[in-house]
N, CA, C, O and CB atoms as a CASP TS submission, in Angstrom:
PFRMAT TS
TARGET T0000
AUTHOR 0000-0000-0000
METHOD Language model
MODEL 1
PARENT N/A
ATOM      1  N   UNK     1      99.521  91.054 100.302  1.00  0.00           N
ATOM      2  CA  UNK     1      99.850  91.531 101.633  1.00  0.00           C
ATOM      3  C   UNK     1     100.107  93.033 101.559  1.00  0.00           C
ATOM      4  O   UNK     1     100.740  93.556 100.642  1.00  0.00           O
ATOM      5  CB  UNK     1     101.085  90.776 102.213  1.00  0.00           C
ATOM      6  N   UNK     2      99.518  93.753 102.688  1.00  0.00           N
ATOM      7  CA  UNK     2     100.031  95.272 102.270  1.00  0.00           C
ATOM      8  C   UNK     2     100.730  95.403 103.025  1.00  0.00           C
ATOM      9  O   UNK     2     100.968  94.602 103.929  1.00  0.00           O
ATOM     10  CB  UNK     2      99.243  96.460 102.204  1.00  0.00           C
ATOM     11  N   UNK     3     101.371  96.726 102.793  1.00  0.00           N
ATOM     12  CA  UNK     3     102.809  97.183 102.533  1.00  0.00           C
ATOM     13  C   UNK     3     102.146  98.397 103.452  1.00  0.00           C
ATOM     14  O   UNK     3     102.710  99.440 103.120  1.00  0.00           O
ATOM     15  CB  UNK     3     103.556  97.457 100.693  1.00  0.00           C
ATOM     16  N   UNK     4     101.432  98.579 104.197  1.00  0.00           N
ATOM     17  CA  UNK     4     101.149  99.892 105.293  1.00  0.00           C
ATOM     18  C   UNK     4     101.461  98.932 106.546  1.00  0.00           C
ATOM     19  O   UNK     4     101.175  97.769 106.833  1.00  0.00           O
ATOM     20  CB  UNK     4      99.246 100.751 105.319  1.00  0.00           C
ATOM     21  N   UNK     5     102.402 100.289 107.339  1.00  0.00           N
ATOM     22  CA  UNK     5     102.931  99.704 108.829  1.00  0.00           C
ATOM     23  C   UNK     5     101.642  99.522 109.714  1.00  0.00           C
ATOM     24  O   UNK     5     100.858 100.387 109.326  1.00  0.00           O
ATOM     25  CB  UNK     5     104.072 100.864 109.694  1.00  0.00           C
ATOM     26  N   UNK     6     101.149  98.895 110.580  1.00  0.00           N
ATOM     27  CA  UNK     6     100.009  99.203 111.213  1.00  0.00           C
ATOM     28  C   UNK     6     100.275 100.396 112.170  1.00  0.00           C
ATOM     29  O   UNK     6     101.364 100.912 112.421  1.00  0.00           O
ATOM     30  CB  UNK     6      99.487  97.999 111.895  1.00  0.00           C
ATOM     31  N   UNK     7      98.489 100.877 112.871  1.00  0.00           N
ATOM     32  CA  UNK     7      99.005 101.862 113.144  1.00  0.00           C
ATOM     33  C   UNK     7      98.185 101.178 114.915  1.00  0.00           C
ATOM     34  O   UNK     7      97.078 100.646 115.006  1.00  0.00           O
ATOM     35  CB  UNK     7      98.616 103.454 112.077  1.00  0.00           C
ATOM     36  N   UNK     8      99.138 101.433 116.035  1.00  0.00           N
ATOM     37  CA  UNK     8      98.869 101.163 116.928  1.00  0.00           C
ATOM     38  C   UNK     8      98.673 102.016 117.825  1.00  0.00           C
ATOM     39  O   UNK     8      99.091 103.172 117.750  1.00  0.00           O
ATOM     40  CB  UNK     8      99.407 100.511 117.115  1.00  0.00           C
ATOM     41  N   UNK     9      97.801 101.401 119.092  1.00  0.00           N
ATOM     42  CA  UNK     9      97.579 102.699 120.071  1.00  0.00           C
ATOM     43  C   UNK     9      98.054 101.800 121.502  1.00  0.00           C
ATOM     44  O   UNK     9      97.968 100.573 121.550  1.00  0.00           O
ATOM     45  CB  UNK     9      95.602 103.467 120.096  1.00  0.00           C
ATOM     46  N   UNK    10      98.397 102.373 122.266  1.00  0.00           N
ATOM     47  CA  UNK    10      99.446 101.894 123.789  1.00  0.00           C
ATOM     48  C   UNK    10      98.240 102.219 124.540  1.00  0.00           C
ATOM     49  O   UNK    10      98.119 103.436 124.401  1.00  0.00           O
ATOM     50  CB  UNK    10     101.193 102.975 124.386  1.00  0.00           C
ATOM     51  N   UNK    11      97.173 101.737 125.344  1.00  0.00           N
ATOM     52  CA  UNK    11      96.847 101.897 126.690  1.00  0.00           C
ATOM     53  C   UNK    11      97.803 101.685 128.121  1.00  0.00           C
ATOM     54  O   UNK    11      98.111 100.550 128.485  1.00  0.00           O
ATOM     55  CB  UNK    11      95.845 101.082 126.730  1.00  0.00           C
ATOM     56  N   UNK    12      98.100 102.541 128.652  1.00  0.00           N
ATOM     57  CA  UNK    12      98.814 102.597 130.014  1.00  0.00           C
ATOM     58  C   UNK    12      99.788 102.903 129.489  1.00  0.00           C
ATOM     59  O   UNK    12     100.176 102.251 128.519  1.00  0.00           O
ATOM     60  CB  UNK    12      98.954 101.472 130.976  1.00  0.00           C
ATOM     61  N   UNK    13     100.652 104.231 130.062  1.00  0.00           N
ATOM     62  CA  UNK    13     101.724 104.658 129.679  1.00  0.00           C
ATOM     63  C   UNK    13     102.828 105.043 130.583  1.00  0.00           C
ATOM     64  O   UNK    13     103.532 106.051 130.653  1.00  0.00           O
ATOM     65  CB  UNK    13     101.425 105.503 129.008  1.00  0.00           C
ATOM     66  N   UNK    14     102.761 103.776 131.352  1.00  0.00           N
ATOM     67  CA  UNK    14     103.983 103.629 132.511  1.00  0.00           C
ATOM     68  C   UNK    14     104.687 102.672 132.072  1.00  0.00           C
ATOM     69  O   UNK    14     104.691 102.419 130.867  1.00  0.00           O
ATOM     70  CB  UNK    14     103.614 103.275 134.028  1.00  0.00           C
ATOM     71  N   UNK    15     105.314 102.056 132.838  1.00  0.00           N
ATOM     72  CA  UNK    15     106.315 101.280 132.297  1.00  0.00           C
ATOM     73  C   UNK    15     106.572 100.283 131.545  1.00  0.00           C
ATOM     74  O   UNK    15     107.507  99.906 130.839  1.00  0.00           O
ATOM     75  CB  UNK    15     106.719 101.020 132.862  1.00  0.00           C
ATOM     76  N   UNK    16     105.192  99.807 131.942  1.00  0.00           N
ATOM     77  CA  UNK    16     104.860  98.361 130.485  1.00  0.00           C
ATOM     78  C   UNK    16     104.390  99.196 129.254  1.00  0.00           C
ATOM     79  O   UNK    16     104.946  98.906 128.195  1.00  0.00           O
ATOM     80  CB  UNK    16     103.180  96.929 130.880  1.00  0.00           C
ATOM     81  N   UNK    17     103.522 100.112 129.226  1.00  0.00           N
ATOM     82  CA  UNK    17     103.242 100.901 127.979  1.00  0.00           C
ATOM     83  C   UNK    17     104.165 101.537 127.493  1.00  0.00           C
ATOM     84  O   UNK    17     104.023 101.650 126.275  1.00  0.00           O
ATOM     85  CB  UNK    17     102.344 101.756 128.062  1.00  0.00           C
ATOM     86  N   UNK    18     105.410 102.199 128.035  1.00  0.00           N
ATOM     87  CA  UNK    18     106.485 102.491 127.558  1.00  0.00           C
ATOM     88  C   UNK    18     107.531 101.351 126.735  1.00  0.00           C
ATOM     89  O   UNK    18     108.385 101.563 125.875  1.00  0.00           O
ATOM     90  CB  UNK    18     106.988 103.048 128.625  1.00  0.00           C
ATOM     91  N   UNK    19     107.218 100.458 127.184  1.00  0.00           N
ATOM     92  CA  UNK    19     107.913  99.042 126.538  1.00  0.00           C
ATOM     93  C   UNK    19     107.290  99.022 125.514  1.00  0.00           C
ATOM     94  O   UNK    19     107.942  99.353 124.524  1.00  0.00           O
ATOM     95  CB  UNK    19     107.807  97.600 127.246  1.00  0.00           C
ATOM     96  N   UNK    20     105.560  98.578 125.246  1.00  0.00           N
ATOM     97  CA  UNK    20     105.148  98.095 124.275  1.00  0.00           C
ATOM     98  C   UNK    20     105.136  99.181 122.855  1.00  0.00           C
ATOM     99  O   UNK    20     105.159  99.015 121.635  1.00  0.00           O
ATOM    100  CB  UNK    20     103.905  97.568 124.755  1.00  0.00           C
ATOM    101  N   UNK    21     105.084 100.413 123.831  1.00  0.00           N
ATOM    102  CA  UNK    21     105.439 101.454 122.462  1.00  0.00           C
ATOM    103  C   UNK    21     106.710 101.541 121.563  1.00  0.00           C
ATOM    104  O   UNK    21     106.963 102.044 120.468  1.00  0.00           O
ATOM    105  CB  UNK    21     105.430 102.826 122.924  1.00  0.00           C
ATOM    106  N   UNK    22     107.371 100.861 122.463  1.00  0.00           N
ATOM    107  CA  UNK    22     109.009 101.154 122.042  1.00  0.00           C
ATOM    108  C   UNK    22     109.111  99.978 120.944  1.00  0.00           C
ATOM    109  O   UNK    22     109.718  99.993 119.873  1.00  0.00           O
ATOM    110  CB  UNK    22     110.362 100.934 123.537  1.00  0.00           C
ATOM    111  N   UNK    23     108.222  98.800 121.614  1.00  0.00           N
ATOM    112  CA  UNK    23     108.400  97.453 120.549  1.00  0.00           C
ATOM    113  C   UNK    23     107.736  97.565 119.423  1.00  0.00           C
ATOM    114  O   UNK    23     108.269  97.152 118.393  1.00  0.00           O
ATOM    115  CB  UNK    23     107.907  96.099 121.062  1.00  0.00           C
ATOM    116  N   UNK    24     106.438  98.146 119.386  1.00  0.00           N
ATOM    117  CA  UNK    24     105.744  98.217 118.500  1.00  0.00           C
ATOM    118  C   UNK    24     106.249  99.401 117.630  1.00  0.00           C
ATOM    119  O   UNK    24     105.982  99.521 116.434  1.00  0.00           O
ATOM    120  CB  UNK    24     104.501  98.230 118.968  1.00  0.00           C
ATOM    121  N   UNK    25     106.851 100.084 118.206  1.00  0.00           N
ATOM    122  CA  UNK    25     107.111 101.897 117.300  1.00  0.00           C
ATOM    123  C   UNK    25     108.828 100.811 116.435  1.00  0.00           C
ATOM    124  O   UNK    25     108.975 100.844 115.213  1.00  0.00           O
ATOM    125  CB  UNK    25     107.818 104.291 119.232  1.00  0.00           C
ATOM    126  N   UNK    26     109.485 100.295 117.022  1.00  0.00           N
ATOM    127  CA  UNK    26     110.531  99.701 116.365  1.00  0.00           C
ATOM    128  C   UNK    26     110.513  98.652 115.581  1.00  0.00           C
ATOM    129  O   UNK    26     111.430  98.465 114.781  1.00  0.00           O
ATOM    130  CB  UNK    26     111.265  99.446 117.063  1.00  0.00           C
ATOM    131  N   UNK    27     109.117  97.530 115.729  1.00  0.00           N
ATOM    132  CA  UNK    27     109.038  96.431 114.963  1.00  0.00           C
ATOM    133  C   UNK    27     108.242  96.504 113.922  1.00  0.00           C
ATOM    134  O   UNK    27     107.717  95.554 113.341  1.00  0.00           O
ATOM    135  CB  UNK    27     108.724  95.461 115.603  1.00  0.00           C
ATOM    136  N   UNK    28     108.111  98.053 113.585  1.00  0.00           N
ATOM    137  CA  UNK    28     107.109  98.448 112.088  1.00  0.00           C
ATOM    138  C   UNK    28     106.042  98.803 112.052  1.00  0.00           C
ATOM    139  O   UNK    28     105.483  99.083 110.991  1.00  0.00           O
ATOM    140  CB  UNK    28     106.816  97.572 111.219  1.00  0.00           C
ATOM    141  N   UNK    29     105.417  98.892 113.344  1.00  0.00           N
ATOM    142  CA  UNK    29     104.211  99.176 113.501  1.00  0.00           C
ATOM    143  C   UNK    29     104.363 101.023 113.390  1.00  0.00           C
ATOM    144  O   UNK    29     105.410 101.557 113.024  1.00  0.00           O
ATOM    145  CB  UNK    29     103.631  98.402 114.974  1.00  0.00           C
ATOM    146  N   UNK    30     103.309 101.681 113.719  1.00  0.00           N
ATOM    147  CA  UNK    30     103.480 103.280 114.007  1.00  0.00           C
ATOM    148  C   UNK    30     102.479 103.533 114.966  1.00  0.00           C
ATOM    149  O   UNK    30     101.271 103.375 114.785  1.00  0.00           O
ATOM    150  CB  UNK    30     103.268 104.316 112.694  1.00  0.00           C
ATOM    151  N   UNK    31     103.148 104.018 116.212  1.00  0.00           N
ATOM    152  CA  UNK    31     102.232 104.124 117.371  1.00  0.00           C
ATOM    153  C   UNK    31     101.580 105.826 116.679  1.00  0.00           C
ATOM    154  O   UNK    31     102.063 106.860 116.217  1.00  0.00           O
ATOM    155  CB  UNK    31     103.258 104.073 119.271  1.00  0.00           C
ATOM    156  N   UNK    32     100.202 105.242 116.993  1.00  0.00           N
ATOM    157  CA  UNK    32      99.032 106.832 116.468  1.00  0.00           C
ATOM    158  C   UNK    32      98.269 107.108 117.516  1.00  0.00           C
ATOM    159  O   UNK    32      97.277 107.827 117.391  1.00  0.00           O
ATOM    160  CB  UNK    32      97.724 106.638 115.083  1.00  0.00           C
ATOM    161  N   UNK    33      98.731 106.425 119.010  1.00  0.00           N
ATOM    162  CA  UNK    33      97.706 107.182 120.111  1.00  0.00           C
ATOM    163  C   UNK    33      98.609 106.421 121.244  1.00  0.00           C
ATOM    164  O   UNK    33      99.455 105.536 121.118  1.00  0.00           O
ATOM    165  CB  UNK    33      95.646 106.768 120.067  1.00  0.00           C
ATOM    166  N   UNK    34      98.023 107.217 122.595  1.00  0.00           N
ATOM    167  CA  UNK    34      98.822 107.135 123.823  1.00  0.00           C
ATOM    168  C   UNK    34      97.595 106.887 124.622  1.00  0.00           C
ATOM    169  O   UNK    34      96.803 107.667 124.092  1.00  0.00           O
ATOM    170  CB  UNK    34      99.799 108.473 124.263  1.00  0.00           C
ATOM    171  N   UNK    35      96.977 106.304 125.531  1.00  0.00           N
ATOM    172  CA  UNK    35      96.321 106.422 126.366  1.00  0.00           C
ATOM    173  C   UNK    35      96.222 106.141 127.977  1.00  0.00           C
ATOM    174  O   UNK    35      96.312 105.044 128.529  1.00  0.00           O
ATOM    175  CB  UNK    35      95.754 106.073 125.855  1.00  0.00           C
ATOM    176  N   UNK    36      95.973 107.658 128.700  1.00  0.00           N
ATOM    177  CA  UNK    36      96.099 107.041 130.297  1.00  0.00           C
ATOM    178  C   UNK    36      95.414 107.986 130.507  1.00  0.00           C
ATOM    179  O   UNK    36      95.283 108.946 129.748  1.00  0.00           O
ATOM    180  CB  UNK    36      97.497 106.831 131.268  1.00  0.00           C
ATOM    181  N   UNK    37      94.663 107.765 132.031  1.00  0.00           N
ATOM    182  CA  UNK    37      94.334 108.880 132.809  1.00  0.00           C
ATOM    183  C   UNK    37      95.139 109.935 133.192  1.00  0.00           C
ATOM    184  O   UNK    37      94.715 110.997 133.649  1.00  0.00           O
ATOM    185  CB  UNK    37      93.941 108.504 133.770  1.00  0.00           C
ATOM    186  N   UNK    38      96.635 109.568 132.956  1.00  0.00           N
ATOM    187  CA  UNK    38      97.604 110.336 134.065  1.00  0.00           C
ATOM    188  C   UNK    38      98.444 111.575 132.268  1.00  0.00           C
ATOM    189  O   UNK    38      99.662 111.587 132.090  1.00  0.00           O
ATOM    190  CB  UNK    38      99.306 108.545 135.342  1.00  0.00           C
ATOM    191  N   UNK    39      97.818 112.097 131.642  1.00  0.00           N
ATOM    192  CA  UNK    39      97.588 112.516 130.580  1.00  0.00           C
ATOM    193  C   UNK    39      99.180 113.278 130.206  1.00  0.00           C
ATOM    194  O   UNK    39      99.580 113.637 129.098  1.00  0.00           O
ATOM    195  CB  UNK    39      96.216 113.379 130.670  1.00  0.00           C
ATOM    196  N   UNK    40      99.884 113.370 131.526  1.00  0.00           N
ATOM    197  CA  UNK    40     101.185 114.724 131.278  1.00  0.00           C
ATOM    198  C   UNK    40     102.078 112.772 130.932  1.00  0.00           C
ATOM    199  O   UNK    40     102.980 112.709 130.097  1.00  0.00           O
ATOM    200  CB  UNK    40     101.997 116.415 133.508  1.00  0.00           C
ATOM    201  N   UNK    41     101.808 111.996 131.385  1.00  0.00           N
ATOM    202  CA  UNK    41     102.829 110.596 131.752  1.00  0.00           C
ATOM    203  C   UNK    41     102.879 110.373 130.090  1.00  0.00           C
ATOM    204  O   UNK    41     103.968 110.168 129.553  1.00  0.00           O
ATOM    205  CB  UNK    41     101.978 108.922 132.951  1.00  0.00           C
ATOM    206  N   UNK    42     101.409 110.433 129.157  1.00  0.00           N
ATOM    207  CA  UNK    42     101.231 110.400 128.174  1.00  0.00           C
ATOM    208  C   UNK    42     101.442 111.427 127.183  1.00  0.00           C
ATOM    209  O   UNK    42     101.336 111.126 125.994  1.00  0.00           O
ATOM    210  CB  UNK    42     100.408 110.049 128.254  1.00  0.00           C
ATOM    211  N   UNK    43     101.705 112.509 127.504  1.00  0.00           N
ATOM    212  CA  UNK    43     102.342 113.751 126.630  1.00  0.00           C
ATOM    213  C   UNK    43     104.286 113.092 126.563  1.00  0.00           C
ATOM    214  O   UNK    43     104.851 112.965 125.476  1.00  0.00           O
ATOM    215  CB  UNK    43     102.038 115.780 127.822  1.00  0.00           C
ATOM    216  N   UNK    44     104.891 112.817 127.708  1.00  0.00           N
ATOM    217  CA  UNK    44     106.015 112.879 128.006  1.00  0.00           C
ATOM    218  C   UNK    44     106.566 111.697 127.144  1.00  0.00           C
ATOM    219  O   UNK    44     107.677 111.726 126.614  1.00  0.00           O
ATOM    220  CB  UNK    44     106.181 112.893 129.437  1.00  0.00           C
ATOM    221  N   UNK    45     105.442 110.362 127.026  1.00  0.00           N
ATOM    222  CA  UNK    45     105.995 109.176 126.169  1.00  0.00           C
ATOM    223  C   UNK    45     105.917 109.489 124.447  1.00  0.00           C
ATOM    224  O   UNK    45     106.541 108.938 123.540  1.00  0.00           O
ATOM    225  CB  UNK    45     105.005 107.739 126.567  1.00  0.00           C
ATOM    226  N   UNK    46     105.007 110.478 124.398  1.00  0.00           N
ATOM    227  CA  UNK    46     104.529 110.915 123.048  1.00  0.00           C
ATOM    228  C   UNK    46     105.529 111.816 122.192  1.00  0.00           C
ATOM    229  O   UNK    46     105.425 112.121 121.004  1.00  0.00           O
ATOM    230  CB  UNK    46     103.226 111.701 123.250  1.00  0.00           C
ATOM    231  N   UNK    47     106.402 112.119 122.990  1.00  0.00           N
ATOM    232  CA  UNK    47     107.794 113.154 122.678  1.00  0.00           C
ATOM    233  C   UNK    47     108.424 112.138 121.558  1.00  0.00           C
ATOM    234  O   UNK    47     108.733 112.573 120.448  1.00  0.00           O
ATOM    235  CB  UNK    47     109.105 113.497 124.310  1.00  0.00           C
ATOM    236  N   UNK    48     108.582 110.880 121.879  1.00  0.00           N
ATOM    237  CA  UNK    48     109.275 109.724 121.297  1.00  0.00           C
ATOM    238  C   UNK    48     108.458 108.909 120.349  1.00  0.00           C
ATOM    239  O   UNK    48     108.806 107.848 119.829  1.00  0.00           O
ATOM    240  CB  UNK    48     109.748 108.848 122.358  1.00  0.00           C
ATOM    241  N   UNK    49     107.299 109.557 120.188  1.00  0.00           N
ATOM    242  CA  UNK    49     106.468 109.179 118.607  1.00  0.00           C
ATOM    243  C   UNK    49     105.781 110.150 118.358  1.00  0.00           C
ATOM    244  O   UNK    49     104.865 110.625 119.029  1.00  0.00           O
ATOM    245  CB  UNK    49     105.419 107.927 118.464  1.00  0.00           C
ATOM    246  N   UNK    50     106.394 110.638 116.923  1.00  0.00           N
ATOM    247  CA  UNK    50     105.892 112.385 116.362  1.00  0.00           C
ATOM    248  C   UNK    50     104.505 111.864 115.555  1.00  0.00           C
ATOM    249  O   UNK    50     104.406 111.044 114.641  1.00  0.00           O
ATOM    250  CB  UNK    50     107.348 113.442 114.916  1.00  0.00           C
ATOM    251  N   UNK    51     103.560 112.590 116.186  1.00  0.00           N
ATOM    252  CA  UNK    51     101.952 112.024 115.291  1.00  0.00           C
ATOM    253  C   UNK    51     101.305 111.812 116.111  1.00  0.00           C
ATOM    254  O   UNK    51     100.131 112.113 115.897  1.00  0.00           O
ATOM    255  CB  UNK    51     101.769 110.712 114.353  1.00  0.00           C
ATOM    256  N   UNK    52     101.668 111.096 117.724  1.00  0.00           N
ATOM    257  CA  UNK    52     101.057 110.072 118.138  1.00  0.00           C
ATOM    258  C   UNK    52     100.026 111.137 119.313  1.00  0.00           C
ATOM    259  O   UNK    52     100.440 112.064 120.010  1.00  0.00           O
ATOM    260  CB  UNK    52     102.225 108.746 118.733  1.00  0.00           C
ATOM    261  N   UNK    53      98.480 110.555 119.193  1.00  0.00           N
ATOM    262  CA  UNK    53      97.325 111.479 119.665  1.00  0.00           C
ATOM    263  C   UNK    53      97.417 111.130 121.523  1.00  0.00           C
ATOM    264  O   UNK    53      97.597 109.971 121.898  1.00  0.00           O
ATOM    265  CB  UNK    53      95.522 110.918 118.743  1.00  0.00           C
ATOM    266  N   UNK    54      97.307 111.980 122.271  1.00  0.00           N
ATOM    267  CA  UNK    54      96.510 111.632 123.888  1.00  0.00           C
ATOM    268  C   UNK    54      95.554 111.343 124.183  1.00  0.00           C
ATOM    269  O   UNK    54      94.960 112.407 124.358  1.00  0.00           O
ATOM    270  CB  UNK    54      96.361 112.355 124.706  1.00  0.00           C
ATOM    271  N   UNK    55      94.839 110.476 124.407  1.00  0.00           N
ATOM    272  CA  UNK    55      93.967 110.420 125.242  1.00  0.00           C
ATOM    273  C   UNK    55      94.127 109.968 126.831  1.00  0.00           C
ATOM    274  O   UNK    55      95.152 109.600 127.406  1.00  0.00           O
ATOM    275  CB  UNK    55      93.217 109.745 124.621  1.00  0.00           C
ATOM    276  N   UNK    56      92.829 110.109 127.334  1.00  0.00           N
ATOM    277  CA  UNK    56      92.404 109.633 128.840  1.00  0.00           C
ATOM    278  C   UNK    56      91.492 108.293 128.469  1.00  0.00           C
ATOM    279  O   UNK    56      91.684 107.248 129.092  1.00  0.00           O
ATOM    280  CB  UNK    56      91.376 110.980 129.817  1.00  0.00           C
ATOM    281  N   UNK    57      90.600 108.369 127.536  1.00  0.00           N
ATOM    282  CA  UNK    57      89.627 107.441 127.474  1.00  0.00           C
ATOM    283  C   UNK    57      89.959 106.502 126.193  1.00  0.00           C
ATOM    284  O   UNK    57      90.243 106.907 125.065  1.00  0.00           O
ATOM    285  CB  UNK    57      88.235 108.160 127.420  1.00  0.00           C
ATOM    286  N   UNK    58      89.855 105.104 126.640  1.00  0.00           N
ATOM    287  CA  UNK    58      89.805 104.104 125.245  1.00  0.00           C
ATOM    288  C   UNK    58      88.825 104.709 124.295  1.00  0.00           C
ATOM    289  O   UNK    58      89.174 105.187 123.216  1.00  0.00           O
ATOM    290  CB  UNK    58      89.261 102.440 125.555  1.00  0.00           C
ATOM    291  N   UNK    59      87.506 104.676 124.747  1.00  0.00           N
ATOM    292  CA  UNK    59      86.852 104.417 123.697  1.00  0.00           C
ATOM    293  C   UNK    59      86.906 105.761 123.005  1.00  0.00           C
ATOM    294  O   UNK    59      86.578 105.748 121.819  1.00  0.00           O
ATOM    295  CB  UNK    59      85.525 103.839 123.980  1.00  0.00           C
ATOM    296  N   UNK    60      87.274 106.964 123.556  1.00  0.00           N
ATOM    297  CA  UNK    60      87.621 108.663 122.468  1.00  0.00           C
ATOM    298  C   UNK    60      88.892 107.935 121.938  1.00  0.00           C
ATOM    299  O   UNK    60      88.694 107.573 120.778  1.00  0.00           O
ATOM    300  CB  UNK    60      88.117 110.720 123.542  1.00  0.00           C
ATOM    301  N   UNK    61      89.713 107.712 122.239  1.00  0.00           N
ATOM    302  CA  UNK    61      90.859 106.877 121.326  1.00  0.00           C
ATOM    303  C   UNK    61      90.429 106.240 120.019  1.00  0.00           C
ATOM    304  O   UNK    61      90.851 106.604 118.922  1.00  0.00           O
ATOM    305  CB  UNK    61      91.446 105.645 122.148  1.00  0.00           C
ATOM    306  N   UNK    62      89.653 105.369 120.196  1.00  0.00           N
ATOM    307  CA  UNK    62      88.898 104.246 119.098  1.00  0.00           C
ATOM    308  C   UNK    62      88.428 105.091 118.100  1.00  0.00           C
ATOM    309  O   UNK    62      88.649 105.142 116.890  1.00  0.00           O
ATOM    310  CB  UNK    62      87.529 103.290 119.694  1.00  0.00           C
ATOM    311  N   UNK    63      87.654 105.819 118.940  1.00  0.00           N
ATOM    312  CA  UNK    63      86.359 106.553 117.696  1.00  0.00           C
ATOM    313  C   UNK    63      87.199 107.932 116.905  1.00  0.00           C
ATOM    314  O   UNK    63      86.695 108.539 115.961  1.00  0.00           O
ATOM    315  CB  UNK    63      84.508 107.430 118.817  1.00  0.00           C
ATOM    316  N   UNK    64      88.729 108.310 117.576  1.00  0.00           N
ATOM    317  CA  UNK    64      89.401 109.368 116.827  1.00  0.00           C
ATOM    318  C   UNK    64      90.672 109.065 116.086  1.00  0.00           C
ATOM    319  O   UNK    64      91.412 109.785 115.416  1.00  0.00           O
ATOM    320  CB  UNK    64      89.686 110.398 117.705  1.00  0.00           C
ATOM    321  N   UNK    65      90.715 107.629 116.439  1.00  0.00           N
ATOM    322  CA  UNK    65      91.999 107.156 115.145  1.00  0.00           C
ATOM    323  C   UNK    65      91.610 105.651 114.448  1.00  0.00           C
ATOM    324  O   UNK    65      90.942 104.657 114.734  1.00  0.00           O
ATOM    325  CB  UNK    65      93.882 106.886 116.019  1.00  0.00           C
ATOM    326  N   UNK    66      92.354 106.079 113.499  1.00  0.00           N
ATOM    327  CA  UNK    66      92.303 104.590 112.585  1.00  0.00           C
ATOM    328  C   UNK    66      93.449 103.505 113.416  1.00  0.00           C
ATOM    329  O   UNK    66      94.153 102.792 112.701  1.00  0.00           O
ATOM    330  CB  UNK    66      92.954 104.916 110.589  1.00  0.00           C
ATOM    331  N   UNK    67      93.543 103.451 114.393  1.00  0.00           N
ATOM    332  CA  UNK    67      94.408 102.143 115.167  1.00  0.00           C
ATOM    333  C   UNK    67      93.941 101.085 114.692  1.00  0.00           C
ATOM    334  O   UNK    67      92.719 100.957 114.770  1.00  0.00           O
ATOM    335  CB  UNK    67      94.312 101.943 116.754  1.00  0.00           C
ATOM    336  N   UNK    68      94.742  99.981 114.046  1.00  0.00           N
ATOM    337  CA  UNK    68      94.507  98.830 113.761  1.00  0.00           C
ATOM    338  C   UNK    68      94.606  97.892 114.734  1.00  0.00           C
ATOM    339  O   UNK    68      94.026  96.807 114.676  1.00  0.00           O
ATOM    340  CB  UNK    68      95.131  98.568 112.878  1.00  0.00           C
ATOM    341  N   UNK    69      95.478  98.329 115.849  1.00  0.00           N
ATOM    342  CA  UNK    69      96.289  97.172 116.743  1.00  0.00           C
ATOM    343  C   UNK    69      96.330  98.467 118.289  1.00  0.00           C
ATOM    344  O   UNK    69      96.877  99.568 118.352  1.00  0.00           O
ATOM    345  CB  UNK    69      98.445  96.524 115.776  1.00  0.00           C
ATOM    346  N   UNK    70      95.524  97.725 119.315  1.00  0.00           N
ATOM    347  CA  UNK    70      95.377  98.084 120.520  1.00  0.00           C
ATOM    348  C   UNK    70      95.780  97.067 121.445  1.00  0.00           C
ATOM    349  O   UNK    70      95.267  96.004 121.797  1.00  0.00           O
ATOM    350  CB  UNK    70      94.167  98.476 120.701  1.00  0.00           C
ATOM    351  N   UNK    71      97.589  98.104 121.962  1.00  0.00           N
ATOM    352  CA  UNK    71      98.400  97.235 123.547  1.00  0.00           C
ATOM    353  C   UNK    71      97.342  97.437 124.708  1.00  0.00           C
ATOM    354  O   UNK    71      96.895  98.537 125.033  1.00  0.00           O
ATOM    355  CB  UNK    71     100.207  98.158 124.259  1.00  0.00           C
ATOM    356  N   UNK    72      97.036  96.346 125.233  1.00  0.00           N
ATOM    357  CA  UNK    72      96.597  96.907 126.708  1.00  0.00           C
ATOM    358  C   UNK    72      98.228  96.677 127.895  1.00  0.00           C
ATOM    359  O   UNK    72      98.727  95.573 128.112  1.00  0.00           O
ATOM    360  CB  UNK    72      94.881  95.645 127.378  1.00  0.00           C
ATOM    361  N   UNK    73      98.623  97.656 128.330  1.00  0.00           N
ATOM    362  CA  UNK    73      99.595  97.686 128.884  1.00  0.00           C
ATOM    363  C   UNK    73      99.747  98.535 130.270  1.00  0.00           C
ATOM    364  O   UNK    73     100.708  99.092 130.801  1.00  0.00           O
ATOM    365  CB  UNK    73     100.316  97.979 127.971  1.00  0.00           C
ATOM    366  N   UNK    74      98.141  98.361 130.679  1.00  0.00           N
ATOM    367  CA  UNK    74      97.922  98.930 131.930  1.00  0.00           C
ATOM    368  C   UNK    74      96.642  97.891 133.182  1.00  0.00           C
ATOM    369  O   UNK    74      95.535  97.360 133.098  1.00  0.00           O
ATOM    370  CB  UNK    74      97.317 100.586 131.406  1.00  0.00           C
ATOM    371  N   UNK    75      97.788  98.117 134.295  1.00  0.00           N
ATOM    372  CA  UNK    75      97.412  97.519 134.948  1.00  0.00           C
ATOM    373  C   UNK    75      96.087  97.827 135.648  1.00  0.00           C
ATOM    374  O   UNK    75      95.769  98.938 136.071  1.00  0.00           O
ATOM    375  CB  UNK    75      98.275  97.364 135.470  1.00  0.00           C
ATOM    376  N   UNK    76      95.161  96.421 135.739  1.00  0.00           N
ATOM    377  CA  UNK    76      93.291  96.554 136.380  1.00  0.00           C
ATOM    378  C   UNK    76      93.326  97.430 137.075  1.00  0.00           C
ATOM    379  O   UNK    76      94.450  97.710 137.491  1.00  0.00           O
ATOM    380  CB  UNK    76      92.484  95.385 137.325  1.00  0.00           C
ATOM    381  N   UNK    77      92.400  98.118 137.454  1.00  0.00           N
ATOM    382  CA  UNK    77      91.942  98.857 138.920  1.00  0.00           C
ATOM    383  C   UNK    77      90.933  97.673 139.583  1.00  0.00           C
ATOM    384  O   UNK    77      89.988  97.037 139.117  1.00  0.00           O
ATOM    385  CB  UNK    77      90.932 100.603 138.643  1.00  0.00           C
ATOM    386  N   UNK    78      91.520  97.691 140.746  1.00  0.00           N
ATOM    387  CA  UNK    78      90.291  96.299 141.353  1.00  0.00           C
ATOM    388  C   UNK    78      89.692  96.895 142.685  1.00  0.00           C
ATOM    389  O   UNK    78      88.866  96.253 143.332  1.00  0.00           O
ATOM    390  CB  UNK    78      91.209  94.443 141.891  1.00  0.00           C
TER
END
């Protein structure tokens, strides 16, 4: 079993993405990306994980970090 924290990325960074970062950044994981359209909402949650990258788009997220473990924590657009 290894012994590296995973490294996770938060889609939606309002109030459920603020939760899941907080759970995941405290239960061992290491949040390594933020992602929303609303990009300052995602600078402001990122204060509270030193490392952790911005994006707007999933898939520039994907292709610019090693995230093992992706929250979806933002609500559909319908």
């Amino acid at each position: 079993m290894s012994s590296r924290r995973p490294e996770v990325a938060i889609v939606g960074s309002g109030r459920m993405g603020r939760w899941h970062a907080r759970v995941r950044g405290g239960g061992g994981g290491r949040v390594v990306a933020l992602v929303d359209t609303d990009e300052t909402r995602s600078h402001v949650l990122a204060r509270d994980f030193p490392g952790a990258h911005v994006f707007r788009d999933v898939d520039d997220c994907l292709t610019a970090t090693t995230a093992s473990v992706v929250h979806g924590a933002r609500t559909p657009i319908t």
